[in-house]
Kinemage of the C-alpha trace (Angstrom):
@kinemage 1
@onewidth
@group {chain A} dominant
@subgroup {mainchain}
@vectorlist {calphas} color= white
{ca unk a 1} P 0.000 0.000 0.000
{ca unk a 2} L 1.237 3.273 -0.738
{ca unk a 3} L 1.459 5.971 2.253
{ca unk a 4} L -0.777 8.981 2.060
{ca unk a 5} L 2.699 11.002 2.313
{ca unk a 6} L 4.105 9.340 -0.634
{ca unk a 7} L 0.923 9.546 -2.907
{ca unk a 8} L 0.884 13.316 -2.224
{ca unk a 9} L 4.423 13.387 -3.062
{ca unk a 10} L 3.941 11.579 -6.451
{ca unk a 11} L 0.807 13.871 -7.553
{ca unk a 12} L 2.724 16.941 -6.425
{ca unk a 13} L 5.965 15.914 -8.809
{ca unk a 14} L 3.550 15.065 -11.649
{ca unk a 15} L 1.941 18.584 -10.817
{ca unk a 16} L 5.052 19.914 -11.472
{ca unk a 17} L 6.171 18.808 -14.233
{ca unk a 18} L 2.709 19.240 -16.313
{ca unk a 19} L 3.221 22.792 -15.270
{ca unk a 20} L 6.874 22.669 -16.516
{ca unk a 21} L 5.863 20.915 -19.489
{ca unk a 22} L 3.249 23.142 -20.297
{ca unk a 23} L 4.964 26.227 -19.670
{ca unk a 24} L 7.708 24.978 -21.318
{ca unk a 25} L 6.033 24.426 -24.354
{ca unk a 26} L 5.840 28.153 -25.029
{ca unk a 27} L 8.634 29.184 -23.912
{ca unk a 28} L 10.490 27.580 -26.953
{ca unk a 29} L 9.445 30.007 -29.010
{ca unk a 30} L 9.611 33.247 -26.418
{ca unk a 31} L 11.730 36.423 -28.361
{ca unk a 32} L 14.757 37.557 -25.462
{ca unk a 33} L 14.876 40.451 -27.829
{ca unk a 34} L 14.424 41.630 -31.390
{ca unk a 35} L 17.670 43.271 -32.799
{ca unk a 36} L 17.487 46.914 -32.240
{ca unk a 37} L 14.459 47.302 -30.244
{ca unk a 38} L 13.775 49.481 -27.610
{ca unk a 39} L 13.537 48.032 -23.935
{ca unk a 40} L 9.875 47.135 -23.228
{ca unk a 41} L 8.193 45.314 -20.268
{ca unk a 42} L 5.979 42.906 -22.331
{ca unk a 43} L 6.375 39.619 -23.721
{ca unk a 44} L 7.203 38.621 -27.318
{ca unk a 45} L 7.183 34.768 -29.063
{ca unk a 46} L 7.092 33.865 -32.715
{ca unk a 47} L 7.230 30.399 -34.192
{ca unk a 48} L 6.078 28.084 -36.171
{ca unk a 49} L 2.747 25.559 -35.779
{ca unk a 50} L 2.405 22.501 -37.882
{ca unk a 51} L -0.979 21.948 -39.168
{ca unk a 52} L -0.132 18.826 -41.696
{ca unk a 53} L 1.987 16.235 -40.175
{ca unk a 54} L 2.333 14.283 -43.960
{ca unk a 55} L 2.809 17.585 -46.146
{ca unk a 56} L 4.853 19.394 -43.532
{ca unk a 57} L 3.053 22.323 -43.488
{ca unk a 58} L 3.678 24.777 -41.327
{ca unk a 59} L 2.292 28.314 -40.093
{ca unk a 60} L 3.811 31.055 -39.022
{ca unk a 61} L 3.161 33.711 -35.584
{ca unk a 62} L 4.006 36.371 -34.123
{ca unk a 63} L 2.803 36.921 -30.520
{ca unk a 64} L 2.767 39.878 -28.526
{ca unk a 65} L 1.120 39.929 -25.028
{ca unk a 66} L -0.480 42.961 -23.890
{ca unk a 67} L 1.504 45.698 -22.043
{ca unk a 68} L -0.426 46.263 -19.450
{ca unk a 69} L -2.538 42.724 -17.408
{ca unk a 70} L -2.483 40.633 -20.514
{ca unk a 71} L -3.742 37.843 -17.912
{ca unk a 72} L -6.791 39.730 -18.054
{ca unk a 73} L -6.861 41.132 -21.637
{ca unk a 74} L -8.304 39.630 -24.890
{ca unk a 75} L -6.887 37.632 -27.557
{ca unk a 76} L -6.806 39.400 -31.094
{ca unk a 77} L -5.898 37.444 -33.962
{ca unk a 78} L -4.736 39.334 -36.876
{ca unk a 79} L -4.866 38.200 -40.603
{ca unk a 80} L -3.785 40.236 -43.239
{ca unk a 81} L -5.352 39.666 -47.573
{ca unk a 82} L -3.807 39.760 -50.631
{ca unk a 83} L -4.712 36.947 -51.036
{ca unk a 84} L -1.465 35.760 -49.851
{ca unk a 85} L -0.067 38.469 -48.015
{ca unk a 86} L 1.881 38.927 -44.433
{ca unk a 87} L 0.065 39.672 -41.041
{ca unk a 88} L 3.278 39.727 -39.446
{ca unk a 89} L 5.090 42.155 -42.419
{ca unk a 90} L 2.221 44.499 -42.780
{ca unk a 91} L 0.106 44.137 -39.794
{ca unk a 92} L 2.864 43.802 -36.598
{ca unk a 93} L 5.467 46.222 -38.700
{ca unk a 94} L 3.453 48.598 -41.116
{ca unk a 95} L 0.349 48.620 -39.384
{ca unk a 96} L -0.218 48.421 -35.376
{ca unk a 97} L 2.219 46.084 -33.573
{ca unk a 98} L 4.804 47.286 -31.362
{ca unk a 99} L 7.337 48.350 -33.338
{ca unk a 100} L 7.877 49.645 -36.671
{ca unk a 101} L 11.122 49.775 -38.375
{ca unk a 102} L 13.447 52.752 -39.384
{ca unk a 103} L 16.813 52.971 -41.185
{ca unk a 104} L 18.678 53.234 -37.750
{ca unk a 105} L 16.354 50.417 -36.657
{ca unk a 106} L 12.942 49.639 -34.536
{ca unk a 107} L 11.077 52.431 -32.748
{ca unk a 108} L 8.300 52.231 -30.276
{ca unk a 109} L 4.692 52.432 -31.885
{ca unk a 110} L 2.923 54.942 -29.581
{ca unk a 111} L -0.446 53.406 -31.273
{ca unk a 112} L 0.585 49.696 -30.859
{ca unk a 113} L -3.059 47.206 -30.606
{ca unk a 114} L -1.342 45.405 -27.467
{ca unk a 115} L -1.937 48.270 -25.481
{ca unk a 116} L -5.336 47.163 -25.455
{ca unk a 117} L -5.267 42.888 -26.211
{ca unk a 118} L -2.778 40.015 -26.545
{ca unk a 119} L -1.942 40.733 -30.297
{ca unk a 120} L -1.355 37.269 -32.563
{ca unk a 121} L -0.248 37.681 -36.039
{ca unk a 122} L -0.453 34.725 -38.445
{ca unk a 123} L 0.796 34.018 -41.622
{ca unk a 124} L -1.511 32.125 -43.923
{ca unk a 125} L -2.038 30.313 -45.501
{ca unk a 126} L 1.686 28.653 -46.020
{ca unk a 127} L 3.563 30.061 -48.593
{ca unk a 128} L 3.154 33.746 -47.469
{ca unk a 129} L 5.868 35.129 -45.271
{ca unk a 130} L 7.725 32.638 -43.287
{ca unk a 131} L 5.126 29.923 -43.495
{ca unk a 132} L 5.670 26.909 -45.275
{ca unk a 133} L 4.768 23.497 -47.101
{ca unk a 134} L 7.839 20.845 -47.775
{ca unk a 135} L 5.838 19.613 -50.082
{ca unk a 136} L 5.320 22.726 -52.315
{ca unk a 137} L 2.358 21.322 -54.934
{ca unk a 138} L 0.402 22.848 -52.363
{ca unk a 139} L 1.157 26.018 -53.304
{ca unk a 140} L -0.475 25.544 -56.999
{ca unk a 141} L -4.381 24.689 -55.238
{ca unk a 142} L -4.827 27.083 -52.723
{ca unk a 143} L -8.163 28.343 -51.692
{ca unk a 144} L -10.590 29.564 -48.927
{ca unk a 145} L -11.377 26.070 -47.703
{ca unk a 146} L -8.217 24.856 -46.931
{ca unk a 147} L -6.625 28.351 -45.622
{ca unk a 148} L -9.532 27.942 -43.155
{ca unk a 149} L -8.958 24.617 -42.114
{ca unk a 150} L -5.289 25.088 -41.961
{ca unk a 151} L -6.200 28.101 -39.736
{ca unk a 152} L -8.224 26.462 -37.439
{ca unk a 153} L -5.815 23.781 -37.022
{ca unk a 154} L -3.491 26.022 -36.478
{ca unk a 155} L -5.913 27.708 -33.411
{ca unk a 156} L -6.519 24.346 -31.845
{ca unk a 157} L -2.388 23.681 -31.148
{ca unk a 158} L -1.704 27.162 -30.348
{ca unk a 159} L -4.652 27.401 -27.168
{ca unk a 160} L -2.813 24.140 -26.276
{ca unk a 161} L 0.768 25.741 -26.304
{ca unk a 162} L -0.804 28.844 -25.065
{ca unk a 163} L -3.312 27.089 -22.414
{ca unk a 164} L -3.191 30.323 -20.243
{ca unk a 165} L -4.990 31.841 -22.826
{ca unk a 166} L -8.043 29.493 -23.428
{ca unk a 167} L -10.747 31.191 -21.627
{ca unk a 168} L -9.761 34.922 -22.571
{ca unk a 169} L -12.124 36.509 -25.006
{ca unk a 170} L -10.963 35.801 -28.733
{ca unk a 171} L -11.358 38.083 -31.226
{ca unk a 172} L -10.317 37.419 -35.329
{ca unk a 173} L -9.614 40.690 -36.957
{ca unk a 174} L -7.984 41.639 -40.776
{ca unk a 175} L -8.612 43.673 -43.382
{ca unk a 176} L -9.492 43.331 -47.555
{ca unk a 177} L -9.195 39.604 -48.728
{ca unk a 178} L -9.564 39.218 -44.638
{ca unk a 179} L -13.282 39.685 -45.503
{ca unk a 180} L -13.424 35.748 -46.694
{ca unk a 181} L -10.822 35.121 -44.169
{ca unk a 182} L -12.132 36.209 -40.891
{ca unk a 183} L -15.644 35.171 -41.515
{ca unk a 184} L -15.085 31.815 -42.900
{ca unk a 185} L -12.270 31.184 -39.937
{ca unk a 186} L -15.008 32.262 -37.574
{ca unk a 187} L -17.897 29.887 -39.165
{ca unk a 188} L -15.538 26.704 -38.937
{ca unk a 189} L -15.070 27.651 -35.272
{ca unk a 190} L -18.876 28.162 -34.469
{ca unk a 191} L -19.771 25.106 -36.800
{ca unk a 192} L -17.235 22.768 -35.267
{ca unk a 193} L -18.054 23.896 -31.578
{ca unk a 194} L -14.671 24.471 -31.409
{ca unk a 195} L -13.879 25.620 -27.508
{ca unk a 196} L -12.495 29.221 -28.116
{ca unk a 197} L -14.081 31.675 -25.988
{ca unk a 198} L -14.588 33.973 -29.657
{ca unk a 199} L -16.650 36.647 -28.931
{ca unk a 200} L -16.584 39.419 -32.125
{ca unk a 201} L -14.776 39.587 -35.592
{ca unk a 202} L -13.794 42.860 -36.804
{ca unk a 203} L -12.766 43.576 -40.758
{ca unk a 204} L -11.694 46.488 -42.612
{ca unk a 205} L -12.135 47.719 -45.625
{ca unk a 206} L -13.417 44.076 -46.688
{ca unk a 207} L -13.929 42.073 -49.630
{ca unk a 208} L -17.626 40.914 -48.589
{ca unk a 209} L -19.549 40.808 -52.527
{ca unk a 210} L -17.430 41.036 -55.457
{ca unk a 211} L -20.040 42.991 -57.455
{ca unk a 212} L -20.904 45.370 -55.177
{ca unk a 213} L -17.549 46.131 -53.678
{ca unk a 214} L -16.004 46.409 -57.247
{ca unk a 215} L -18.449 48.210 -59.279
{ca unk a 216} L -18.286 51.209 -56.153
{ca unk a 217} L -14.893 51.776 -57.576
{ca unk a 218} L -15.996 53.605 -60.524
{ca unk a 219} L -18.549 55.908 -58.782
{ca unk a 220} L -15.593 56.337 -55.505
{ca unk a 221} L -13.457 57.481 -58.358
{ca unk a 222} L -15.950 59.806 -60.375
{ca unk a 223} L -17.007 61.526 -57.124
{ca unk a 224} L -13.018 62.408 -55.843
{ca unk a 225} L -12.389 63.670 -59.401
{ca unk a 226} L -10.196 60.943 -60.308
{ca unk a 227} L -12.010 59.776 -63.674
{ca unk a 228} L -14.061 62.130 -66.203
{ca unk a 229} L -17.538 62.172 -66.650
{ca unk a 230} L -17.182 60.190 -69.795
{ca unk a 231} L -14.900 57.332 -68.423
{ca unk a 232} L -17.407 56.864 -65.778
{ca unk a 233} L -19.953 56.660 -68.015
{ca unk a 234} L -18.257 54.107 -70.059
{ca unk a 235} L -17.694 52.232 -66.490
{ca unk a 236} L -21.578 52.519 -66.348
{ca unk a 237} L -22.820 51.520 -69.563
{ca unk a 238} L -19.862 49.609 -71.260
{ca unk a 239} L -17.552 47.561 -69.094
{ca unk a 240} L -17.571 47.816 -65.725
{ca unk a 241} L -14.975 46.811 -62.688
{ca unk a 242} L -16.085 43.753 -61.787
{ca unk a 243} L -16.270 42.363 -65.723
{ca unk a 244} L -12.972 43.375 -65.846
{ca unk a 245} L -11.618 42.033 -62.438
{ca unk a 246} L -13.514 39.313 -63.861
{ca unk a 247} L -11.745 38.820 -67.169
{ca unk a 248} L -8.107 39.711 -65.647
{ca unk a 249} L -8.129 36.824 -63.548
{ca unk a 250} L -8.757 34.797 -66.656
{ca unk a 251} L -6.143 35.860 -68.456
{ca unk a 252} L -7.559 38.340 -70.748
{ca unk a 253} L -9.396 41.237 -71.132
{ca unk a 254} L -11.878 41.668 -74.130
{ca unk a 255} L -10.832 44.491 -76.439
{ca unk a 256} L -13.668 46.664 -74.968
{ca unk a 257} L -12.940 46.451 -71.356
{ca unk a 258} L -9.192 47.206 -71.924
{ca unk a 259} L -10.240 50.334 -73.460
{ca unk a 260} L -12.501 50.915 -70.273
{ca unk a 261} L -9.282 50.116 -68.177
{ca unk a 262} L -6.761 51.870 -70.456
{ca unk a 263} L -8.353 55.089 -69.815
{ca unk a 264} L -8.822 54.894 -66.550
{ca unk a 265} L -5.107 54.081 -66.006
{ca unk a 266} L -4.382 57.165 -67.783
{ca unk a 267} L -6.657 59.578 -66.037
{ca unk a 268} L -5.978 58.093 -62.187
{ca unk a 269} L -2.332 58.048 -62.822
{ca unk a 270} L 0.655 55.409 -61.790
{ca unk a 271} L 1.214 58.431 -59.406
{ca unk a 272} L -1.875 58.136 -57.406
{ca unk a 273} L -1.789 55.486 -54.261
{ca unk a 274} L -5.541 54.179 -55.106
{ca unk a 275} L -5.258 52.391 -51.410
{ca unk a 276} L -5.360 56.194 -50.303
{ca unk a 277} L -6.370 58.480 -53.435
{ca unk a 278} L -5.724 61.926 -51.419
{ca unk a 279} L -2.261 62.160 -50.770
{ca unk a 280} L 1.628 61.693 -52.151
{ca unk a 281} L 2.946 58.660 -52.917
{ca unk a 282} L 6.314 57.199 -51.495
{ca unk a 283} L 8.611 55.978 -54.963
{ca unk a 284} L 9.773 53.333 -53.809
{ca unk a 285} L 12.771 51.163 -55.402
{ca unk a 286} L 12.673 48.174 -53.498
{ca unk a 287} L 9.377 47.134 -53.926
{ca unk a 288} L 7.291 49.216 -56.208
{ca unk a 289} L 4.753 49.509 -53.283
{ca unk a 290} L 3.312 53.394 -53.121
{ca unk a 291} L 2.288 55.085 -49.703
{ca unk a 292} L 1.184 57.676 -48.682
{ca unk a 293} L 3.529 61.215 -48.055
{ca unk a 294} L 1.705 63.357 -45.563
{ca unk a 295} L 1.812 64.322 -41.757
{ca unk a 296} L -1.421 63.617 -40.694
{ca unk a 297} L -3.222 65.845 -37.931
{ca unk a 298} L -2.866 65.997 -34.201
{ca unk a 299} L 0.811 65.872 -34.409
{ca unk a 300} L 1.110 62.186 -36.064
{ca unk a 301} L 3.685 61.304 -38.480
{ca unk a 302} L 4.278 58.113 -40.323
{ca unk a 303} L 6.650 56.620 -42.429
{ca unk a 304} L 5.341 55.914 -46.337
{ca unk a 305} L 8.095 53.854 -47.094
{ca unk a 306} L 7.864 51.419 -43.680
{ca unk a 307} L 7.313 48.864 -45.645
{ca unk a 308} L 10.747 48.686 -47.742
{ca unk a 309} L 12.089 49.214 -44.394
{ca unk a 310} L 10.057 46.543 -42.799
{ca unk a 311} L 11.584 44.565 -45.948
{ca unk a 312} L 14.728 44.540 -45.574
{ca unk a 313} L 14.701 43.977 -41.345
{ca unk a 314} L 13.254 40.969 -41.972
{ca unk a 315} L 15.250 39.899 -44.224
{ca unk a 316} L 18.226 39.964 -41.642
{ca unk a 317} L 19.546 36.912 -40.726
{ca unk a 318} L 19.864 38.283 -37.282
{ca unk a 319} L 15.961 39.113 -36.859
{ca unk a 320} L 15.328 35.817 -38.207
{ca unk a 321} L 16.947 33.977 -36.144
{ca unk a 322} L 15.776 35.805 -33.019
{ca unk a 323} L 11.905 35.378 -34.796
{ca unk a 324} L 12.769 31.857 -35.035
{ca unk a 325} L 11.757 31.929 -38.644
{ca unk a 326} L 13.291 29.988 -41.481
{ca unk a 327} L 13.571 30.286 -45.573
{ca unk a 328} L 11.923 26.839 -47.048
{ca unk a 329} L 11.952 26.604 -50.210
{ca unk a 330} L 12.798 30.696 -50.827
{ca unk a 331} L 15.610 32.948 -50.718
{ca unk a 332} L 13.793 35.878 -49.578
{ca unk a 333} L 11.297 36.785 -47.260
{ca unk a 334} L 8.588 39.627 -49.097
{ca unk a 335} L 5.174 41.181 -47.687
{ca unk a 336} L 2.861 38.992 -50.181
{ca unk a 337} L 3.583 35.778 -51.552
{ca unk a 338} L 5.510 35.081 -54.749
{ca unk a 339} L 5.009 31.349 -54.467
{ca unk a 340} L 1.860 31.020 -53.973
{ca unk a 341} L -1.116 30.431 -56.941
{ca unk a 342} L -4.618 31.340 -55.328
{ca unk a 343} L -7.306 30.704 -56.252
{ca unk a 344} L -8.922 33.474 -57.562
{ca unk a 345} L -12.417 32.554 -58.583
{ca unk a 346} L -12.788 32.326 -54.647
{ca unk a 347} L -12.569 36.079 -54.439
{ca unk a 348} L -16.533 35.823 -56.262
{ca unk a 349} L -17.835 33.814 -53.427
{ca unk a 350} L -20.024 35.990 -51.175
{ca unk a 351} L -19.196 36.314 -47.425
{ca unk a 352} L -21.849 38.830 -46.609
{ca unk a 353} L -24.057 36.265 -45.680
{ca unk a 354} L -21.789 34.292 -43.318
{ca unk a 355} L -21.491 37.808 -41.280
{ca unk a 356} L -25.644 37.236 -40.710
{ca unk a 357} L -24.909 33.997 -39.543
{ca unk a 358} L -22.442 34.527 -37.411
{ca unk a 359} L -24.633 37.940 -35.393
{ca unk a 360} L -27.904 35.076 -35.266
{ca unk a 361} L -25.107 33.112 -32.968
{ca unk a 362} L -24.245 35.390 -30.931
{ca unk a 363} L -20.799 37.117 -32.446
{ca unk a 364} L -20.441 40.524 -32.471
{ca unk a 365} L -19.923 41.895 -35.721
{ca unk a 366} L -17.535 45.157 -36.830
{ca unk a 367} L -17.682 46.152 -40.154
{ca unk a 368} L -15.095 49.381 -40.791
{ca unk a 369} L -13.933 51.298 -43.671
{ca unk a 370} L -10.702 53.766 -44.283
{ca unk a 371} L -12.774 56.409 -46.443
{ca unk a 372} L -9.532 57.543 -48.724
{ca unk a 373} L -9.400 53.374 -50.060
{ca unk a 374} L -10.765 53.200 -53.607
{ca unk a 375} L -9.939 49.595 -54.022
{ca unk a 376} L -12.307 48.236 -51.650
{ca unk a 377} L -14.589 51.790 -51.335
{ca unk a 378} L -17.299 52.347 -48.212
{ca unk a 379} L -19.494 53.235 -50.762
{ca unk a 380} L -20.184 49.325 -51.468
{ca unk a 381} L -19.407 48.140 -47.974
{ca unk a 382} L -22.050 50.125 -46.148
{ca unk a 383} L -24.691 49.476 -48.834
{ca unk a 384} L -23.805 45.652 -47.966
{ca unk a 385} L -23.559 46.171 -44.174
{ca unk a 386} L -27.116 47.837 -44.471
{ca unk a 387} L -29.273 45.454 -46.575
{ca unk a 388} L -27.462 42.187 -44.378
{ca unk a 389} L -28.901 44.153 -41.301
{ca unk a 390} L -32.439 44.734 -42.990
{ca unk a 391} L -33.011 41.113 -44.304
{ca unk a 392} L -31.810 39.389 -41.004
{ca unk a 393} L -34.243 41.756 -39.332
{ca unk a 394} L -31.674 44.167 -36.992
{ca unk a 395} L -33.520 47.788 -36.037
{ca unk a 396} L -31.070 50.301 -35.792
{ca unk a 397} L -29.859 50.947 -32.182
{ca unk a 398} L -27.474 53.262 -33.104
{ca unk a 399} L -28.274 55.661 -35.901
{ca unk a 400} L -25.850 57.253 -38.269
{ca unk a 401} L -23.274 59.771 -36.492
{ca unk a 402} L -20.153 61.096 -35.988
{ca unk a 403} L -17.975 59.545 -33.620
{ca unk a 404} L -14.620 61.621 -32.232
{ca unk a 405} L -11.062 60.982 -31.192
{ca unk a 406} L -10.574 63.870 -28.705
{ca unk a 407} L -12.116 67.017 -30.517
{ca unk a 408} L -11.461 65.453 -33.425
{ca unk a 409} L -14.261 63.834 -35.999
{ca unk a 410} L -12.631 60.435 -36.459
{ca unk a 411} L -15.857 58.794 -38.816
{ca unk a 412} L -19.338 58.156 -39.071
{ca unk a 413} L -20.891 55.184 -37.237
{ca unk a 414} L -24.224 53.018 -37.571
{ca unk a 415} L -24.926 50.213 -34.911
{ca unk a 416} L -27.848 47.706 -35.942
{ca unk a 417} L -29.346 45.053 -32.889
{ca unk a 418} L -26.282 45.457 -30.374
{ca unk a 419} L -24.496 42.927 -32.478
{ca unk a 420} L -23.845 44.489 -36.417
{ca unk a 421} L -21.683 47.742 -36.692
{ca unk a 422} L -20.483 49.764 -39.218
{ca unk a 423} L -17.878 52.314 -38.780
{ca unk a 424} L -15.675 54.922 -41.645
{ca unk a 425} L -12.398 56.111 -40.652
{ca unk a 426} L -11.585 59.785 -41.354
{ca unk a 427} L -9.204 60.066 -43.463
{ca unk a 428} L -7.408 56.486 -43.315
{ca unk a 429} L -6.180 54.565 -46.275
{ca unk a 430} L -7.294 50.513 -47.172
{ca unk a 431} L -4.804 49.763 -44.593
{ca unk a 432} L -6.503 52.246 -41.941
{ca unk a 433} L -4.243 51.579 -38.489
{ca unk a 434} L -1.701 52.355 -40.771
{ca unk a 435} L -2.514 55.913 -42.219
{ca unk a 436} L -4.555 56.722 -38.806
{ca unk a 437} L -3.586 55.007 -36.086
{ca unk a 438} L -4.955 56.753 -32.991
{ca unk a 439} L -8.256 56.657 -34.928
{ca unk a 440} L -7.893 53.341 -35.236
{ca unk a 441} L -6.780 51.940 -32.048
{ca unk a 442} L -9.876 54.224 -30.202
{ca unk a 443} L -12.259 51.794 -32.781
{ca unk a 444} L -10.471 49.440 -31.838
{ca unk a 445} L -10.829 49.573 -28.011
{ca unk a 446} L -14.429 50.085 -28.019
{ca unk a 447} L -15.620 47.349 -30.158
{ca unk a 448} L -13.454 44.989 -27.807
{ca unk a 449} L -15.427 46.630 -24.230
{ca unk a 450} L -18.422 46.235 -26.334
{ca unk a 451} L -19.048 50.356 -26.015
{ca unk a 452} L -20.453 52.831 -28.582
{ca unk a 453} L -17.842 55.011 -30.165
{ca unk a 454} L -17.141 58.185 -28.205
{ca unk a 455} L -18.939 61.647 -28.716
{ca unk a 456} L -17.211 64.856 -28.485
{ca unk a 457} L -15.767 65.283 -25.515
């Protein structure tokens, strides 16, 4: 018989070393430092997740605990579009993670998201960024299925490395192609009954109806005096964006829809950022990417060239190693995919309808738009947000009005049933944290308390 003394000697040890193993488990991947950061009192792990044991696929994070009680704070998991584009590149370094990167290195971002949540960046589906497939005919059938199955997976192992986090409120947040993404992510986990304490979604400047959000290019455009009265008309009447988004992705555009697209080409300009149509562009010559030139108000200044910057730091051998990240099957890490072959007829499958069905169980719903973004203009999304809230039968709770950062108008809001919300960004870009970032992390903080936007103060 075994003594009382002894058996609470053996549970104790095997307490201990669950709680080793377990804590152990993340603390593989926990950053000591990123080269050239500035000191900060929060935690930071990156690493990878295997979601297909045969094909070797693997995911890539980026975690970043809250600054302040991230014991008590919410999860917020972050996916960037494209389709095949980095979280971690654009969202952690352009956009609203900690840091962003400079010539002499990374600086503090005073409008970080983990001042508010436990920020998790993902890259997905494998191919983009650091993520991965050994066996890389995967890379040639990609599509919205299997990115969220593969991201699902990939929540299931990382609650179990992260088992501290299991019953904080989860959020799933991302922007344009993010609008099949989040949505579709957030039906597998309500379908499957999957145990993640998921309480809202939040997308911006989404790709919800391809009709609708493409065809509000042309009138976006007419109305800030980027196309003449005639192109527009010939956008109306002739060939319109979505027949030639249509026929691009094809392979071909008919000879009267490349005249449609030919002139607006000329009349917008290669000098005109249409992800923000109102101010200078940054030439770059690493990338080709434009952003935007500007100091923005209330004493905020960005960078329009972070991303060639955010470029090459990751592309140190140095910051990959202390990311734990690896090349596979590339030379160079780049902000979206060069690998990987979508597909695109996926971008024509509606996800307007999935936002309905997640609101009737019980998820709250943010819908947000940067208003300078003529790729994926407000003009469509808020005619979509609308007529999903009238035919699932939400009254308006909140009517249409301004809501404020300090003195400041920051955007217009509408709230429908509690549970749908629509919200514009003044003056932000398609990648809104990015070109507004107090504006966006206020948003931000309220749809995670579950408050209305402020008033004037």
């Amino acid at each position: 018989m075994i003594s009382q003394t002894h058996s609470c000697v053996v549970i104790a040890t095997i307490i201990f070393f669950v709680t080793v193993g377990v804590n152990s488990i993340s603390e593989v991947d926990k950053i000591s430092s990123l080269p050239q950061q500035p000191k900060v009192g929060f935690q930071q792990y990156a690493g990878y997740i295997t979601v297909d044991e045969v094909q070797k696929r693997a995911l890539f994070y980026y975690f970043v605990e809250a600054e302040v009680e991230p014991a008590s704070k919410p999860v917020v998991l972050w996916l960037n579009g494209g389709p095949g584009c980095s979280s971690v590149g654009a969202g952690a370094f352009v956009e609203h993670g900690p840091f962003k990167p400079t010539k002499n290195g990374l600086i503090k971002n005073d409008y970080s998201w983990n001042k508010e949540a436990n920020m998790l960046y993902l890259e997905s589906p494998a191919g983009v960024g650091f993520s991965y497939s050994t066996n890389e005919s995967f890379y040639d059938s990609v599509n919205d299925y299997l990115t969220a199955r593969d991201n699902l997976i990939f929540l299931q192992h990382w609650f179990t490395k992260f088992s501290e986090y299991k019953n904080n409120e989860f959020f799933i947040t991302g922007e344009s192609y993010a609008g099949h993404y989040v949505p579709q992510l957030a039906q597998l986990i309500v379908q499957t009954k999957s145990k993640f304490n998921l309480k809202g979604i939040a997308i911006g400047n989404p790709l919800l109806e391809f009709n609708t959000d493409f065809n509000s290019r042309a009138e976006y455009l007419w109305s800030h005096g980027l196309i003449s009265d005639s192109t527009y008309d010939s956008f109306t009447k002739i060939c319109n964006f979505s027949q030639i988004r249509r026929q691009y992705a094809n392979g071909a555009l008919t000879t009267v829809c490349a005249r449609v697209n030919r002139l607006v080409s000329m009349e917008v300009s290669r000098y005109i950022d249409s992800y923000d149509v109102t101010l200078d562009v940054c030439l770059s010559t690493v990338e080709q990417q434009t952003y935007v030139l500007t100091q923005l108000q209330e004493g905020e200044k960005i960078d329009v060239c972070v991303e060639d910057e955010t470029f090459t730091y990751l592309n140190r051998k140095e910051v990959q190693e202390a990311l734990h990240a690896k090349l596979v099957g590339i030379t160079t890490w780049t902000t979206c995919s060069g690998v990987l072959k979508y597909n695109m007829q996926n971008l024509e499958i509606p996800t307007i309808n999935i936002l309905g069905t997640l609101v009737k169980s019980g998820v709250r719903v943010l819908v947000y738009s940067g208003d300078q973004d003529s790729v994926l203009p407000l003009i469509g999304t808020r005619s979509l947000v609308n007529g999903l809230a009238k035919d699932i039968g939400l009254n308006t709770t909140e009517s249409y009005r301004t809501w404020f950062n300090g003195r400041q108008v920051a955007g217009w809001t509408q709230v429908y049933g509690d549970m749908l919300s629509f919200a514009t960004i003044r003056g932000a870009s398609h990648e809104a944290p990015f070109s507004q970032p107090g504006r966006s992390l206020v948003l931000l903080k309220a749809f995670l308390e579950g408050k209305s936007l402020p008033t004037i103060l």
